[in-house]
N, C-alpha and C positions, 0 to 999 in steps of 0.2 A: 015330536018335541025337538027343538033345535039346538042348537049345541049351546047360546046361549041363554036358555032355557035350562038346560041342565045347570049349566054355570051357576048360576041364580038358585037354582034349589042346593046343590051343593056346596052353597054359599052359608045358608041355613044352619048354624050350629047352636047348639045347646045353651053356649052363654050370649047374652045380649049386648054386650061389648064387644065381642068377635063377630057375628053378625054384622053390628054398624061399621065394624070397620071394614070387611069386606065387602058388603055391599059397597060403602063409599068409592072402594079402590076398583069393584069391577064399574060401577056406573062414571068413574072420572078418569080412571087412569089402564082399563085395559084393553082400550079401542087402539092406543097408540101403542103396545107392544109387539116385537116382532113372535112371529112362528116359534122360535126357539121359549124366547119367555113364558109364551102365552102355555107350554106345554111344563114348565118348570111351576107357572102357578098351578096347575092342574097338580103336578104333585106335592107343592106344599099344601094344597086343601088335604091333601093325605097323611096330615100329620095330626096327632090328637089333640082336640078345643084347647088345653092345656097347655099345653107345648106352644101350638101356634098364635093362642095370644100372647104369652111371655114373649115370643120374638118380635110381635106385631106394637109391643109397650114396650122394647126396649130391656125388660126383665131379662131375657137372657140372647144369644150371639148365637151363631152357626158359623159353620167352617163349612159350607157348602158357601162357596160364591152367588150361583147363582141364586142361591134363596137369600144370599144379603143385600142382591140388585133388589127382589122384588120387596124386600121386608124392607129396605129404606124408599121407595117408593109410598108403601104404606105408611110409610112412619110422616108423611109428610101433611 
Protein backbone atom coordinates (compact mmCIF):
# COMPACT_ATOMS: atom_id res chain seq x y z
CA UNK A 1 0.00 0.00 0.00
CA UNK A 2 1.49 3.34 -0.68
CA UNK A 3 1.70 5.97 1.47
CA UNK A 4 -0.93 7.79 -0.38
CA UNK A 5 -3.04 4.92 -0.03
CA UNK A 6 -2.77 5.00 3.43
CA UNK A 7 -3.59 8.84 3.23
CA UNK A 8 -6.87 8.12 1.66
CA UNK A 9 -7.90 5.51 4.09
CA UNK A 10 -6.85 7.52 7.01
CA UNK A 11 -8.88 10.05 5.49
CA UNK A 12 -11.96 7.88 6.03
CA UNK A 13 -13.74 9.25 9.20
CA UNK A 14 -16.86 8.50 10.78
CA UNK A 15 -18.63 11.85 9.94
CA UNK A 16 -19.53 12.64 6.27
CA UNK A 17 -18.55 16.14 6.55
CA UNK A 18 -15.06 15.38 7.58
CA UNK A 19 -14.58 12.91 5.00
CA UNK A 20 -15.54 15.49 2.16
CA UNK A 21 -13.62 17.90 3.50
CA UNK A 22 -10.40 15.94 3.68
CA UNK A 23 -10.78 14.25 0.90
CA UNK A 24 -11.25 17.49 -0.89
CA UNK A 25 -8.02 19.02 0.73
CA UNK A 26 -5.85 15.65 0.15
CA UNK A 27 -7.09 15.51 -3.72
CA UNK A 28 -6.50 19.55 -4.32
CA UNK A 29 -4.28 20.86 -2.01
CA UNK A 30 -1.71 18.18 -0.64
CA UNK A 31 0.46 17.60 -3.63
CA UNK A 32 1.80 21.22 -3.30
CA UNK A 33 2.78 20.94 0.52
CA UNK A 34 6.31 20.77 1.72
CA UNK A 35 7.81 17.56 3.85
CA UNK A 36 7.28 19.44 7.04
CA UNK A 37 3.45 20.11 6.37
CA UNK A 38 2.70 17.01 4.70
CA UNK A 39 3.90 15.35 8.35
CA UNK A 40 1.88 18.09 10.46
CA UNK A 41 -1.25 16.87 8.38
CA UNK A 42 -0.30 13.30 9.29
CA UNK A 43 -0.86 14.45 12.80
CA UNK A 44 -3.82 16.51 12.74
CA UNK A 45 -5.58 13.24 11.14
CA UNK A 46 -4.72 12.22 14.67
CA UNK A 47 -7.00 14.30 16.29
CA UNK A 48 -10.66 13.01 17.08
CA UNK A 49 -13.76 13.42 14.09
CA UNK A 50 -14.81 15.89 16.59
CA UNK A 51 -12.21 18.01 17.41
CA UNK A 52 -11.01 18.03 13.71
CA UNK A 53 -14.13 19.15 12.21
CA UNK A 54 -14.78 21.94 14.50
CA UNK A 55 -11.46 23.31 13.37
CA UNK A 56 -11.90 22.33 9.70
CA UNK A 57 -15.58 24.73 10.13
CA UNK A 58 -14.15 27.23 11.97
CA UNK A 59 -16.14 26.05 15.30
CA UNK A 60 -13.18 26.18 17.16
CA UNK A 61 -9.03 27.62 16.90
CA UNK A 62 -5.66 25.89 17.79
CA UNK A 63 -2.68 27.43 19.30
CA UNK A 64 -0.59 24.96 17.26
CA UNK A 65 0.60 27.19 14.20
CA UNK A 66 1.25 24.73 12.18
CA UNK A 67 -2.28 23.07 12.46
CA UNK A 68 -3.75 26.67 11.69
CA UNK A 69 -1.41 26.69 8.31
CA UNK A 70 -3.15 23.52 7.32
CA UNK A 71 -6.76 24.16 8.88
CA UNK A 72 -6.95 27.46 6.75
CA UNK A 73 -5.88 25.66 3.86
CA UNK A 74 -8.94 23.46 4.42
CA UNK A 75 -11.02 26.09 5.16
CA UNK A 76 -10.74 27.33 1.74
Amino acid sequence: MSDMDRLRWSCRRGLLELDLVLQRFLNEEYSSLGAEQRETFKRLLGLQDNELLDLAMGRADTSDEKFGELVNLMRK
